[in-house]
C-alpha positions in Angstrom: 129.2 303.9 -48.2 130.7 307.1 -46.8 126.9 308.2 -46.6 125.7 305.5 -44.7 128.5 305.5 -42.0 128.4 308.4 -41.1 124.3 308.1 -40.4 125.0 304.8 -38.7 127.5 307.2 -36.2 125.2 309.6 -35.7 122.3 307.6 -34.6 124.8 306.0 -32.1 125.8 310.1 -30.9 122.4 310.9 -30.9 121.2 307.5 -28.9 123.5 307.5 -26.1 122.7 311.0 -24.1 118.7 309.3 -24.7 120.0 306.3 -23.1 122.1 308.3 -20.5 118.5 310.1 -19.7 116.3 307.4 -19.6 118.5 305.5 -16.6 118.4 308.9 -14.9 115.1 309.3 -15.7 113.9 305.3 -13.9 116.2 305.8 -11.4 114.7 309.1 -10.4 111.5 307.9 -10.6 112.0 304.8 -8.2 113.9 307.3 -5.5 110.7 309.0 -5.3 108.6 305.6 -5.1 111.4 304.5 -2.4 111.0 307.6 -0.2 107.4 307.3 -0.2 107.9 303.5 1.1 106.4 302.1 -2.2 109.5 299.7 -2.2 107.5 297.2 -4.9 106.9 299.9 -7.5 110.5 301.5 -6.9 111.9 298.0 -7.5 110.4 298.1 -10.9 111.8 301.5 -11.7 115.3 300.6 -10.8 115.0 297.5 -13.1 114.1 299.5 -15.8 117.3 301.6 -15.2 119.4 298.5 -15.1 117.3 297.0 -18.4 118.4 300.7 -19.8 122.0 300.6 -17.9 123.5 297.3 -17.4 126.2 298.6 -15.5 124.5 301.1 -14.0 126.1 301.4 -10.3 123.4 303.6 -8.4 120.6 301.4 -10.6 121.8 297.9 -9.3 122.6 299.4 -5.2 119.3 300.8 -5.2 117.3 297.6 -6.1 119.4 296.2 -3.4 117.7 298.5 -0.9 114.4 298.3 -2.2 114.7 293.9 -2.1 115.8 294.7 1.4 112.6 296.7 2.5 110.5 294.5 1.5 112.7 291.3 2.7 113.3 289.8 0.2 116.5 289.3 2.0 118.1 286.3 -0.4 117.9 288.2 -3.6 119.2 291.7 -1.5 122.1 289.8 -0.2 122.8 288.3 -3.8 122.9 292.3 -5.5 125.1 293.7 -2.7 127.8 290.4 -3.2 127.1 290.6 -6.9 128.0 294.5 -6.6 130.9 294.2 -4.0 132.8 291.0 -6.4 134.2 293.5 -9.0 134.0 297.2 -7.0 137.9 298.9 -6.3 136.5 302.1 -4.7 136.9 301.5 -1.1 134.0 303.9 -0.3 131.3 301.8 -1.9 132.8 298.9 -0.6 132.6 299.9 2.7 128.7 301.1 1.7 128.2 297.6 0.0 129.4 295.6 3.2 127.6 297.5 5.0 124.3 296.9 3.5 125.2 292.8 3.5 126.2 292.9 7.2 122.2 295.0 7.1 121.5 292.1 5.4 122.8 289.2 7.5 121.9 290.8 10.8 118.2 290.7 9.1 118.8 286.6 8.4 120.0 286.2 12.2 123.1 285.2 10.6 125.0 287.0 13.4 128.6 285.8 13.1 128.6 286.6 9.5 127.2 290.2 9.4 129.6 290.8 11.9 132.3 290.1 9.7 130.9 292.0 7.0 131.0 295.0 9.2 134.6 294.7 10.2 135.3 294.3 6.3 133.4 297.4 6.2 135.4 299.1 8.7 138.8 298.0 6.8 137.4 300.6 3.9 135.6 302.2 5.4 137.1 303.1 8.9 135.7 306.3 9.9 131.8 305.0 9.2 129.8 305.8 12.9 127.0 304.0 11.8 128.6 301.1 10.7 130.6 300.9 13.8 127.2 301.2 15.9 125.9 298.1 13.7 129.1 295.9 14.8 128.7 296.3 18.4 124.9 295.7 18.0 125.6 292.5 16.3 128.3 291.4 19.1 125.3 292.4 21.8 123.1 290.2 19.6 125.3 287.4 19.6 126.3 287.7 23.4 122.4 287.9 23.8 121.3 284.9 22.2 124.7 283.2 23.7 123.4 283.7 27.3 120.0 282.2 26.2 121.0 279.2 24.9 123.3 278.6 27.9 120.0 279.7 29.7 118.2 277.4 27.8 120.7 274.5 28.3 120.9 275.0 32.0 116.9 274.8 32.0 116.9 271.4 30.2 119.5 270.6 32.8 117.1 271.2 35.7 114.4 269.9 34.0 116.4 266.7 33.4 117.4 266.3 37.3 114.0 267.6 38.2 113.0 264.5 35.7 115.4 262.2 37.1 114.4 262.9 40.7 110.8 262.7 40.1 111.6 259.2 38.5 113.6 258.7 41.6 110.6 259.3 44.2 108.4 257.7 41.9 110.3 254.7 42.3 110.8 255.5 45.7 107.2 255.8 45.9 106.6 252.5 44.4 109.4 250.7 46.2 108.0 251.7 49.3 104.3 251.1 48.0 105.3 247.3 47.2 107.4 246.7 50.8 103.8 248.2 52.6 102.0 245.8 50.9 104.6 243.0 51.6 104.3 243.9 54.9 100.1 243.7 55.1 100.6 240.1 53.6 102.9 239.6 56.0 101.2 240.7 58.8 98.0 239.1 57.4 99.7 236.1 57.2 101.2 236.4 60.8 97.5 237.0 62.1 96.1 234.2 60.3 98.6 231.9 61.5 98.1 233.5 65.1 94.7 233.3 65.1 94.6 229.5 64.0 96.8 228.9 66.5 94.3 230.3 69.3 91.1 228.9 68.1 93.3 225.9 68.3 94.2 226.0 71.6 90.6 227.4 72.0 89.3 224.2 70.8 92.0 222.2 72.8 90.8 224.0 76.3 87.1 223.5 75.3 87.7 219.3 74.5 89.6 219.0 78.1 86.8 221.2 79.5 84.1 219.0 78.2 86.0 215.7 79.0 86.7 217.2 82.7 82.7 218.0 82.6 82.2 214.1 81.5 84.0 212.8 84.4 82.2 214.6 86.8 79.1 213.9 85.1 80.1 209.9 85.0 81.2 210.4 88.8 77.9 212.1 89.9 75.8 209.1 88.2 77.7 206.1 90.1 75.5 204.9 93.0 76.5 206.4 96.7 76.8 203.7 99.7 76.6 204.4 102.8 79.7 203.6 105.3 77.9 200.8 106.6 77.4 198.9 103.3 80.9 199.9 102.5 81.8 198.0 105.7 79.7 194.7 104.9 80.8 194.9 100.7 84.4 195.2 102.5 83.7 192.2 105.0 82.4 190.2 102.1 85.4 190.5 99.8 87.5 190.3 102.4 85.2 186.4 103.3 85.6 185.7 99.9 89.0 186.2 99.4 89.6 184.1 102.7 87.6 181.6 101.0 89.6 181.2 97.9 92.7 180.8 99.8 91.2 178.2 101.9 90.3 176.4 98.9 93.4 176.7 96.9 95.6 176.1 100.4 92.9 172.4 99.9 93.3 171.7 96.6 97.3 171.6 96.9 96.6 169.4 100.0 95.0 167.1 97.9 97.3 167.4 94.8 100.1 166.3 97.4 98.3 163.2 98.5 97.6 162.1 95.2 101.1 162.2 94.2 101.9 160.1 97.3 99.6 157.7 97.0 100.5 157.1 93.0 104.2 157.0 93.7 103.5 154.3 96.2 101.4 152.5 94.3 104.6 151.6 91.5 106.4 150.6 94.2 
């Protein structure tokens, strides 16, 4: 038993330095994929480090930076947080908020990388770049402030320029629709008008032909001369003394008869 321990401890003694190595050994490797930009194959290498070295610090912070070059931003974002949850050393906090604001400010996710840099600052207050990366942010946000309010105020314009062309369009229409009213009006006015005149047209035209009638009838009646307007005169005037003679007889006559019956009862 004695035997068998102590080989069992010293395959453990002999296994960790190997283990120690090989994590130094992937991690090297994928720092000299990651300077030579070939982010995918250096995120490999620092896997295997981890897969050697689960709590391997520089292992897991380094796949965060090679996720990030190649923007795979969600899983980046998830290592640094992962990282930053149980780290006490102020100075890779400050390094691991850092990289998250990196992150955030990568999403567009303004307000909140901009509070990952100030937690940055809080550990790590000295950092230049990281203050250079908050005041970007700010400029990023003031930035895309201005053009939404740019943007707002152009949908405002566009809705009065809107509005107003509905106005004049209506306007237009209105005005359109009181024209026309008008024509029919004035149609109507000159129908009416002109009715009126052929009327009276018509009317002068009748009186004219009746007036030419008359003078027609006129011009066909026989002429006499003054002498047979003299003897026709002389005539009716015999005539008439004739009729009078006769009636002034007949009453004479109507008298006597009276008489002579009225004697007669007697």
């Amino acid at each position: 038993m004695v035997k068998i321990l102590i080989t069992m401890i010293a395959a453990v003694v002999i296994s960790l330095p190997s283990a120690a190595q090989q994590e130094r050994k992937f991690i090297r490797g994928g720092n000299d994929l990651f300077n030579k930009q070939d982010f995918e194959k250096a995120e490999v290498e620092y896997r295997k480090a981890l897969d050697t070295e689960v709590k391997s610090y520089e292992g897991a912070f380094n796949l965060g930076d090679a996720l990030y070059k190649q923007k795979k931003f969600d899983e980046a974002l998830q290592q640094f947080q992962s990282l930053a949850q149980n780290e006490k050393d102020k100075e890779k906090l400050g390094e691991l908020y850092h990289n998250i604001g990196n992150t955030l400010l990568a999403m567009n996710k303004l307000d909140e990388s901009i509070e990952a840099y100030k937690q940055s600052l809080r550990n790590r207050p000295n950092s230049q770049e990281t203050k250079y990366n908050l005041e970007f942010a700010r400029k990023q946000k003031q930035d895309q402030q201005n053009q939404d309010q740019n943007q707002d105020q152009n949908q405002d314009q566009q809705d009065q320029n809107k509005d107003q062309q509905n106005k004049d369009q209506n306007k237009d229409q209105n005005k359109d629709e009181n024209k026309d009213q008008n024509k029919d009006q004035q149609d109507q006015n000159k129908d009416q008008q002109d009715k009126q005149n052929q009327d009276q047209k018509d009317q002068q035209n009748k009186d004219q032909q009746n007036k030419d009638q008359q003078q027609q009838d006129q011009q066909a009646q026989p002429k006499i001369s003054k002498e047979d307007a003299k003897r026709l005169l002389e005539a009716l005037e015999a005539d008439e003394k004739k009729t009078q003679e006769k009636v002034q007889k007949d009453k004479v006559q109507a008298q006597k008869a009276k008489k002579m019956k009225i004697e007669k009862n007697w």
